[in-house]
C-alpha positions in Angstrom: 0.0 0.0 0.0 1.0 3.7 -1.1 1.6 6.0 1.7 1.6 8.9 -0.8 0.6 12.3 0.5 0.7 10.9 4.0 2.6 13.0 6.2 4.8 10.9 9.4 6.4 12.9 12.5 8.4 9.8 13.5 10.2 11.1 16.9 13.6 9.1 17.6 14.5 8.9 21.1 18.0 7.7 23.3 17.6 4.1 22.9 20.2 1.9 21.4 17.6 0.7 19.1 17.4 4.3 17.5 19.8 3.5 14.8 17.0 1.7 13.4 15.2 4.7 13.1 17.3 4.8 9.8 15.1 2.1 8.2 12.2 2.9 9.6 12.3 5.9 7.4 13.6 3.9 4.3 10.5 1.6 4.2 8.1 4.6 4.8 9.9 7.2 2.2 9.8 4.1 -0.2 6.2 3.6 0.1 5.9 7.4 -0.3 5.3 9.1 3.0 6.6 12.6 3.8 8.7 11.8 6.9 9.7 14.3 9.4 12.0 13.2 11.8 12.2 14.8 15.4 14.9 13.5 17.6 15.8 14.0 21.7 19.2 15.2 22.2 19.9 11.5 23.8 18.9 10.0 20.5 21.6 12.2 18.6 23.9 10.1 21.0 23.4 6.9 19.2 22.7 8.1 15.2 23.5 11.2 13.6 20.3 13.6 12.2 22.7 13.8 8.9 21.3 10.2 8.3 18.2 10.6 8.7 17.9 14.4 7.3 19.5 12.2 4.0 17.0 9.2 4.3 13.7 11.3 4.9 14.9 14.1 2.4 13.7 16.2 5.2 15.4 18.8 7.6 15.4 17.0 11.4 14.1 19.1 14.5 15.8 18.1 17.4 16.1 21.2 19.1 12.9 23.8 20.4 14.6 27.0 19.7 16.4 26.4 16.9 13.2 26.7 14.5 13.1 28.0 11.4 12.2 31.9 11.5 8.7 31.7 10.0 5.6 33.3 11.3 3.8 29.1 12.9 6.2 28.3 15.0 7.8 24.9 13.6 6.8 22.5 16.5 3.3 23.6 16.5 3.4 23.3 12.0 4.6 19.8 12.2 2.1 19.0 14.9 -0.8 20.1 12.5 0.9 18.7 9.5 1.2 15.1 10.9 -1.2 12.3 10.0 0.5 10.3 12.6 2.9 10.9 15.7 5.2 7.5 15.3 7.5 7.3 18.1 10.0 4.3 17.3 12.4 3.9 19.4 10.5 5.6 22.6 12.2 5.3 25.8 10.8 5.2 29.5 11.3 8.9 29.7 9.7 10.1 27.0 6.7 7.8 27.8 6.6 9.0 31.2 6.4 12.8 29.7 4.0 11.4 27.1 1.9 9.8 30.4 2.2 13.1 32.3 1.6 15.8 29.8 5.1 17.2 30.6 7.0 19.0 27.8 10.6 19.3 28.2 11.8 19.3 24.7 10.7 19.3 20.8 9.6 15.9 20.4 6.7 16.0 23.6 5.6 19.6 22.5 4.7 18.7 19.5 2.9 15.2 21.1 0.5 17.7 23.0 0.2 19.6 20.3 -0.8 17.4 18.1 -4.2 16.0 17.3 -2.8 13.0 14.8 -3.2 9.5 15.6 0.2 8.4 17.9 2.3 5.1 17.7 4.7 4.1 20.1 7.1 1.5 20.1 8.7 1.0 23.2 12.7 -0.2 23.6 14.2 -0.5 26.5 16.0 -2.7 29.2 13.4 -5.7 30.0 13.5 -4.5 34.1 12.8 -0.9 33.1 9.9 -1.9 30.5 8.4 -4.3 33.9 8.7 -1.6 36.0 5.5 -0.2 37.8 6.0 2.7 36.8 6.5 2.3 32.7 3.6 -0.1 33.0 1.6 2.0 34.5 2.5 4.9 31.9 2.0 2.6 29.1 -1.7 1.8 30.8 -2.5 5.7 30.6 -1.4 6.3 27.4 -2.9 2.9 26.1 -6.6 4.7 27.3 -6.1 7.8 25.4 -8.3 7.8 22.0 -5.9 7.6 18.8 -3.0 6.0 20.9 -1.8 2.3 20.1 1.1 0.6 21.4 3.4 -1.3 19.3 4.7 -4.1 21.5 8.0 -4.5 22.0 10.0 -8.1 21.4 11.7 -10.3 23.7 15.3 -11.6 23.2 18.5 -10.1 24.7 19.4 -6.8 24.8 22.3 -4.6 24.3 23.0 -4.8 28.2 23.1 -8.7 27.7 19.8 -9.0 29.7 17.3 -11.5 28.1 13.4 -10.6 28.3 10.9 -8.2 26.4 12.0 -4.7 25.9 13.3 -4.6 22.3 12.3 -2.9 19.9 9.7 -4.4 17.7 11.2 -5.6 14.2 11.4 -3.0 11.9 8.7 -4.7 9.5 6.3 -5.2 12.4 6.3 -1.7 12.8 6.2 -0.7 8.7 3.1 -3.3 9.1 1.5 -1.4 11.8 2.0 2.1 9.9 0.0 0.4 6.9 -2.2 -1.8 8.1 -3.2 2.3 10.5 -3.8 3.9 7.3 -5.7 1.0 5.9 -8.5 1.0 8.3 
């Protein structure tokens, strides 16, 4: 399925799993989305915005006052332009600001500015992801209208744990994007 004239703020956050933010955007560019990446300053840790700035053929918005001087300010223009918030990798943190209607940085202003669908995929160590807390996060923002959860895999993980916590494979997640705009 085409994704033509369907516009994707996918948000990349500090996970090791973020360098497979890269293909996340390959798949969807291929099957003709207009992807805007937005990345935390932790997520610029573990893959460069060059990469992705070259994959989407977009500029990438990590920082909130480093916008482009127009008169809509350009967190609050990509919020209204979005057809869906994808958030792939999203950490504990940025859940729990998700959960919490906090705000701290580009990538949750524009999630409560937004009024587009929103898809997270969760990655993170398996005792963090089990954690009351995260589960209880993940409970609050599994409740919210237009929210779904993509489910993150079990396996080991870059800290050589072994349990659920990482990221969902990539083509579970391209599947989840169509199979959204399908319905």
């Amino acid at each position: 399925m085409s994704l033509k004239n369907k516009c994707i703020v996918l948000g990349v956050t500090g996970s090791i799993a973020a360098y497979k933010a890269a293909e996340i955007v390959s798949l969807l560019v291929k099957r003709g989305a207009d992807v805007h990446v937005v990345m935390t300053q932790s997520a610029k840790e573990f893959i460069t915005p060059m990469t992705l700035r070259t994959l989407s053929r977009n500029p990438v918005a990590s920082d909130m006052w480093d916008e482009v001087t127009e008169f809509k300010c350009g967190h609050i223009d990509l919020a209204d332009r979005a057809d869906l918030l994808l958030v792939a990798p999203v950490t504990a943190h940025t859940l729990a600001c998700f959960a919490n209607g906090l705000a701290p940085d580009l990538l949750t202003s524009i999630y409560l500015a937004t009024e587009a669908p929103v898809m997270l995929a969760p990655a993170m160590n398996c005792k963090m992801y089990q954690h009351v807390a995260t589960q209880a996060n993940l409970a609050i923002l599994r409740s919210r209208q237009r929210h779904s959860i993509i489910e993150p895999a079990s396996g080991v993980l870059a800290c050589g744990y072994e349990g659920i916590g990482k990221l969902a494979p990539v083509d579970v997640i391209e599947k989840a994007v169509v199979d959204f705009f399908q319905s």
